[in-house]
C-alpha positions as CSV (number, residue, x, y, z in Angstrom):
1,X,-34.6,-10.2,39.0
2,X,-34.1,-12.0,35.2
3,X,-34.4,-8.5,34.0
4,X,-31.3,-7.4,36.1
5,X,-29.4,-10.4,35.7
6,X,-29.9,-10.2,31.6
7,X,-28.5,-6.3,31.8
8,X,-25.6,-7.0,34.2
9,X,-24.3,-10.4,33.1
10,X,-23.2,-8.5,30.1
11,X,-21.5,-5.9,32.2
12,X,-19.8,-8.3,33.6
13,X,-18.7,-10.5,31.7
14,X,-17.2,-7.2,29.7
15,X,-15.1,-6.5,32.8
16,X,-13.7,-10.2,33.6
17,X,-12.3,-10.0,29.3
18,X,-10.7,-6.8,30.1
19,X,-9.4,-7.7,33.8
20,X,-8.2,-10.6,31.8
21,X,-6.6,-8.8,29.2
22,X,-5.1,-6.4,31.4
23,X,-3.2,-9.1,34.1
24,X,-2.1,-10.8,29.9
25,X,-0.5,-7.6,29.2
26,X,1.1,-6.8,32.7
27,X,2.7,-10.6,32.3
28,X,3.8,-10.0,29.3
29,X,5.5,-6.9,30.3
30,X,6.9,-8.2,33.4
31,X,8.1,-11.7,30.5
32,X,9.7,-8.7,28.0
33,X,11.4,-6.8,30.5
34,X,13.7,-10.0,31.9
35,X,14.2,-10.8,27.9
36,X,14.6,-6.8,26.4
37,X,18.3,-7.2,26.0
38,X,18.2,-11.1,24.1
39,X,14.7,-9.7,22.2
40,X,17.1,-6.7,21.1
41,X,20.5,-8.6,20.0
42,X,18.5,-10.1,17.1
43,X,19.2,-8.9,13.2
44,X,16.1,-7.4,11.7
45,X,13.7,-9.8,10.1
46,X,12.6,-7.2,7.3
47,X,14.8,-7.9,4.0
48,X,14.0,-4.4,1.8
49,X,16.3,-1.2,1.2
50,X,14.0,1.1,3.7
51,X,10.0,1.4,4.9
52,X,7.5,3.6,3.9
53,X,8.2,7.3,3.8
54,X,4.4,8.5,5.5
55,X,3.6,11.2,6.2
56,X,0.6,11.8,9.1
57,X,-2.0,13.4,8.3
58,X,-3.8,15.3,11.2
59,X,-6.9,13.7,13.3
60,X,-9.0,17.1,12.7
61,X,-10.0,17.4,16.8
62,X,-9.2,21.1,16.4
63,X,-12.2,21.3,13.6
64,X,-14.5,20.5,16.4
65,X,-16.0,23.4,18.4
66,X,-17.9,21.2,20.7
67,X,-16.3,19.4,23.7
68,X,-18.2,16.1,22.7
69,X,-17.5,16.2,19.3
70,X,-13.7,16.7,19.8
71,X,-13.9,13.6,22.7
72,X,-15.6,11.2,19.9
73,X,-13.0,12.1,17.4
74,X,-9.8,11.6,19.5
75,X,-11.4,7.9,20.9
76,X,-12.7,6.9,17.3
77,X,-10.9,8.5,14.6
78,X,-7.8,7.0,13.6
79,X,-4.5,8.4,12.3
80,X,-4.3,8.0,8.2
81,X,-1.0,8.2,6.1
82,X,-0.1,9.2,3.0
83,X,2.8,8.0,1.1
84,X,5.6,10.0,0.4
85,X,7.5,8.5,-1.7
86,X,6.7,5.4,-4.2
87,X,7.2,2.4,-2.1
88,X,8.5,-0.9,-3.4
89,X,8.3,-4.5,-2.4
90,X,9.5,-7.6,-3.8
91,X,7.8,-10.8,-2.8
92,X,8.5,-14.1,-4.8
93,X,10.6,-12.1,-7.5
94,X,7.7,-9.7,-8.3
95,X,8.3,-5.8,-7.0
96,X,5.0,-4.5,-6.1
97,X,4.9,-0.7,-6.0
98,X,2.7,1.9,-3.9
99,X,2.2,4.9,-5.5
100,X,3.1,8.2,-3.3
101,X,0.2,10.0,-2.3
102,X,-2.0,7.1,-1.3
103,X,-3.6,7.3,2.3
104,X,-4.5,4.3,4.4
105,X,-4.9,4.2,8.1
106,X,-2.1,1.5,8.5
107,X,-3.9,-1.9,10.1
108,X,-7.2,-1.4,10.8
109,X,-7.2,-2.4,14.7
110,X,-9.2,-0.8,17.5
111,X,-8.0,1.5,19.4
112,X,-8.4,-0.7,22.8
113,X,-6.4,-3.3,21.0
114,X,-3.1,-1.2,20.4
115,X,-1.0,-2.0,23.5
116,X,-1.0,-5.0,21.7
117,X,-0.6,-4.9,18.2
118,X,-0.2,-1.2,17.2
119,X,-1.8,-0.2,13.7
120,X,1.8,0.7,12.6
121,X,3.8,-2.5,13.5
122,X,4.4,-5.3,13.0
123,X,1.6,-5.6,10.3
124,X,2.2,-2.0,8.4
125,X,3.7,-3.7,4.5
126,X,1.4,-6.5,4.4
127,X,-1.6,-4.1,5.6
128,X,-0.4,-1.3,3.0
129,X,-0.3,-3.7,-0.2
130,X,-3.4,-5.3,0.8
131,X,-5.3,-1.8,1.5
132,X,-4.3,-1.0,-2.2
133,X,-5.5,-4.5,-3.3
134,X,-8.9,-4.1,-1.6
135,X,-9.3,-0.3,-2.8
136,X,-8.8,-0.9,-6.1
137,X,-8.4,-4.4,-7.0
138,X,-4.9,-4.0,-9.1
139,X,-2.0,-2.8,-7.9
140,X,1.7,-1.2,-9.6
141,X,4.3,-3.6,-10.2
142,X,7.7,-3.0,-12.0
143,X,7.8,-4.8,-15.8
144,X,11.0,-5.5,-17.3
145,X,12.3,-1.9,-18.1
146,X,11.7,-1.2,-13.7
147,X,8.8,0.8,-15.4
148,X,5.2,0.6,-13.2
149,X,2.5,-1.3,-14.7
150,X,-1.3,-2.0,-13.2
151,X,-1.5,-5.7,-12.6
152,X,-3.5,-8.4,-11.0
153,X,-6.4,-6.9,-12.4
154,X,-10.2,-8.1,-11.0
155,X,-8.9,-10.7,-8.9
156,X,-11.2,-11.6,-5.4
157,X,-11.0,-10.8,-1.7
158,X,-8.7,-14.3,-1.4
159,X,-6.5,-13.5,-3.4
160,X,-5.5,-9.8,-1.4
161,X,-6.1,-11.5,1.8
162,X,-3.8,-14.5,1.4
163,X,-1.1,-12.2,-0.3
164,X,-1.2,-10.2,3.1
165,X,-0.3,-13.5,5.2
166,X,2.4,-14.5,2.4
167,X,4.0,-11.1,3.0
168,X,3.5,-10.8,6.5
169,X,5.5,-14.2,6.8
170,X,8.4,-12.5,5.2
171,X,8.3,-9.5,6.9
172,X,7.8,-10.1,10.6
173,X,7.9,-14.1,10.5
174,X,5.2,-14.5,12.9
175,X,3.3,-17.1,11.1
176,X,0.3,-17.3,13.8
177,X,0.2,-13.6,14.0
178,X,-0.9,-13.0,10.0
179,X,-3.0,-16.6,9.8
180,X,-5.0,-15.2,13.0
181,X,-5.1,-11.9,10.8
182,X,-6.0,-13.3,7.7
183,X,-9.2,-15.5,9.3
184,X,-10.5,-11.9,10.8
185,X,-10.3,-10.2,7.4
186,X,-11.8,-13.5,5.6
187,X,-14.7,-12.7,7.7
188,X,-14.5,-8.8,8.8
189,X,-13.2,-7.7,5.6
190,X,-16.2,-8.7,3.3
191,X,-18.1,-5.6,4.0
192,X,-14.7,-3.2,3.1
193,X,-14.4,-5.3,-0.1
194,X,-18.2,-4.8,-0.8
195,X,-18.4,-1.1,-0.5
196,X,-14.8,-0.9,-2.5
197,X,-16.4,-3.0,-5.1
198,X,-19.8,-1.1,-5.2
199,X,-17.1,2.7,-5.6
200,X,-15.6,1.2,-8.6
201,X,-12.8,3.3,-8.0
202,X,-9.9,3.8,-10.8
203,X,-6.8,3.2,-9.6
204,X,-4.7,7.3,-10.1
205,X,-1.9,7.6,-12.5
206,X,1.7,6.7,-10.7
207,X,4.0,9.0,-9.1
208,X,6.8,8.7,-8.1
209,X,7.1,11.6,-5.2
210,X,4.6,14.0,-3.7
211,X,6.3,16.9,-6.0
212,X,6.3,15.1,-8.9
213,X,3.6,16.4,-11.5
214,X,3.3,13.5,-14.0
215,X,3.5,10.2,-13.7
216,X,6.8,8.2,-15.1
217,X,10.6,9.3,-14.8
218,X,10.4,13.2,-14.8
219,X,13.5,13.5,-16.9
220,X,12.4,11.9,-20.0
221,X,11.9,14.6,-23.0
222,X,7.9,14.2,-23.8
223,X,7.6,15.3,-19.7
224,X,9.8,18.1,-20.3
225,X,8.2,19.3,-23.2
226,X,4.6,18.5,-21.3
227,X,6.2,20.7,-18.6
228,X,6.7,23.4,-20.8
229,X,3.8,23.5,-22.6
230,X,2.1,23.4,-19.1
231,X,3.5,26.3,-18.1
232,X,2.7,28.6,-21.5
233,X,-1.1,27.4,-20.9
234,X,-3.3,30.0,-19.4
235,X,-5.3,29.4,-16.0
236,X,-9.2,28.7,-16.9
237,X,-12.1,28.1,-14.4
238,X,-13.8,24.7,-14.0
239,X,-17.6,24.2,-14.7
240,X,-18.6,24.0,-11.0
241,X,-19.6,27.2,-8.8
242,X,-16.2,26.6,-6.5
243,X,-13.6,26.0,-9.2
244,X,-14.0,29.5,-10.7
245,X,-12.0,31.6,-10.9
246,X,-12.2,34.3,-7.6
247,X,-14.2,32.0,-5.5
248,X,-12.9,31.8,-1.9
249,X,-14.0,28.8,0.6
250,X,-15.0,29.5,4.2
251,X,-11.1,29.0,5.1
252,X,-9.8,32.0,2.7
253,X,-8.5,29.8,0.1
254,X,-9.0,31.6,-3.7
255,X,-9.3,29.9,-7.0
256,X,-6.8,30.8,-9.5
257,X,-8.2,28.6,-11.8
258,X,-6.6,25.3,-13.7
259,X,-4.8,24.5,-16.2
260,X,-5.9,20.3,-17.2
261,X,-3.1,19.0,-14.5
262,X,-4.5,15.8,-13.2
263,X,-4.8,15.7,-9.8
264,X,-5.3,13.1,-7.4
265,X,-8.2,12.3,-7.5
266,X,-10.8,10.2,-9.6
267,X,-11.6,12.6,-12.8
268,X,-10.0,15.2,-11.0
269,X,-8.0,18.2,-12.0
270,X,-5.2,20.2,-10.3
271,X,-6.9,23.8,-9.2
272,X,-4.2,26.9,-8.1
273,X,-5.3,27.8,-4.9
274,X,-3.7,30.8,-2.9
275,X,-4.3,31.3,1.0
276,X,-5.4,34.5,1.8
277,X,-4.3,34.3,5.4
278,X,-0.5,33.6,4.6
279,X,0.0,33.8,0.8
280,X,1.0,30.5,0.3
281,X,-0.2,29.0,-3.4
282,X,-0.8,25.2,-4.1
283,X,-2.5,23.0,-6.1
284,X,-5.7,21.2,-5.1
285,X,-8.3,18.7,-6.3
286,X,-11.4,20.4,-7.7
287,X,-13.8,18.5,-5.8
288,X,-11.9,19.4,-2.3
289,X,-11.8,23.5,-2.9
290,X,-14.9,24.2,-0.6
291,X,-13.5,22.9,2.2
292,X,-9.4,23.1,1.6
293,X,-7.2,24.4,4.1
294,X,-3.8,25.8,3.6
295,X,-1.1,23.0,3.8
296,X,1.3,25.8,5.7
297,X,-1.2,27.8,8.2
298,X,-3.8,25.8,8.6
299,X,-2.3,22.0,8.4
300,X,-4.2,21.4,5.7
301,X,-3.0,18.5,3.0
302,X,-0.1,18.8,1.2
303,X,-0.6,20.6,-2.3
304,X,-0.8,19.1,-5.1
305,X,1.1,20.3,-8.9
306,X,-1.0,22.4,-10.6
């Protein structure tokens, strides 16, 4: 009996918090419904020029051959971003940027949990300069000139999680909301600042677009000239068996070789790779060649300058 009651009494006390939430939810529903049209004659609480351009990247179900494999990915994998275009904020007269072509999965927030508070909502700037924070522990702002500069170097977990709350405030004014938010990353979010801290990872040089292929104003004449001499350099292969020139991945993508464009990536340069399925050429990061997929035929990520 004690050895039934100590397996059950977990089951059910699993199903009274859901029944629970559920009936919450269906309130709240029934509360928004009778309110839509006063909830919807209110001005917008966000005070910037526009969001985020993201892009979505793909949740790779289709990778998966086996029915089980495909089920755990849909339930457990969660949608990532990338940025588009540089994003910028200002909070307290300081305009933090977001380089384009960083990924984050938005909030971090369980699946269950999203008819609630969806990992896109009403937490998506705060979460986006915090994940930035965490990852790398700097971030872009603008200097005097509206240049981008790495600041806030080597400062601690505090510090990113009580900026988050501080721009949460100003963006969705829901002061409850981001404290309850910032207690759960003051405690949850130790681990994910750990294993950041134990990468060491370098923040990547700025840009300002997806298709730009340095890293300040494109017009200026040392870029041009860059540009140029860029394009007078001949391909070479890399020192690794996949970034030579020839070699072809499992997906029919072919090195052509690089020519020292940075890429994305941490110590990473810019490989052209052509698909051999539809012809399309694009740049890629040398460590992702043995398993890159085409960006037009086979939704791979977007290419990179080479």
């Amino acid at each position: 009996m004690l050895k039934y009651c100590l397996v059950t009494a977990p089951l059910h006390f699993l199903g009274f918090v859901t029944t629970i939430l559920l009936y919450s939810y269906i309130l709240l529903a029934i509360l928004f419904k009778g309110r839509e049209g006063k909830l919807k004659e209110k001005p917008s609480l966000i005070e910037i020029d526009k969001m985020p351009v993201m892009r979505p990247i793909p949740i790779p179900t289709s990778s998966h051959k086996h029915w089980l494999d495909q089920l755990l990915a849909f339930v457990f994998l969660i949608r990532r971003w990338r940025i588009e275009e540089a994003f910028s904020f200002t909070y307290k007269n300081e305009a933090f940027l977001i380089p384009a072509g960083f990924e984050f999965d938005g909030t971090s927030i369980p699946r269950p949990l999203w008819a609630l508070l969806s990992p896109t909502g009403l937490l998506l700037i705060p979460a986006l300069i915090h994940e930035y924070g965490y990852r790398y522990n700097c971030i872009y702002t603008k200097n005097s000139a509206n240049n981008p500069v790495l600041t806030h170097h080597n400062k601690n977990q505090e510090f990113w999680d009580k900026l988050f709350c501080n721009i949460g405030n100003q963006v969705n004014g829901v002061p409850l909301l981001n404290a309850l938010v910032k207690f759960d990353l003051a405690l949850g979010g130790r681990c994910t600042w750990a294993n950041w801290r134990k990468k060491n990872l370098q923040a990547p040089d700025f840009k300002w677009t997806m298709q730009e292929g340095h890293t300040s104003n494109p017009t200026s004449s040392s870029q041009v000239a860059l540009s140029q001499e860029n394009s007078k350099t001949p391909f070479k292969s890399g020192s690794t068996k996949t970034t030579q020139i020839g070699y072809e991945n499992l997906n029919k993508q072919k090195v052509h070789g690089t020519r020292k464009v940075k890429g994305n990536d941490h110590n990473q340069f810019s490989y052209k790779i052509e698909c051999l399925h539809c012809g399309e050429i694009y740049g890629a990061n040398g460590t992702d060649i043995h398993r890159r997929k085409c960006p037009e035929c086979q939704k791979g990520k977007a290419g990179l300058e080479y």
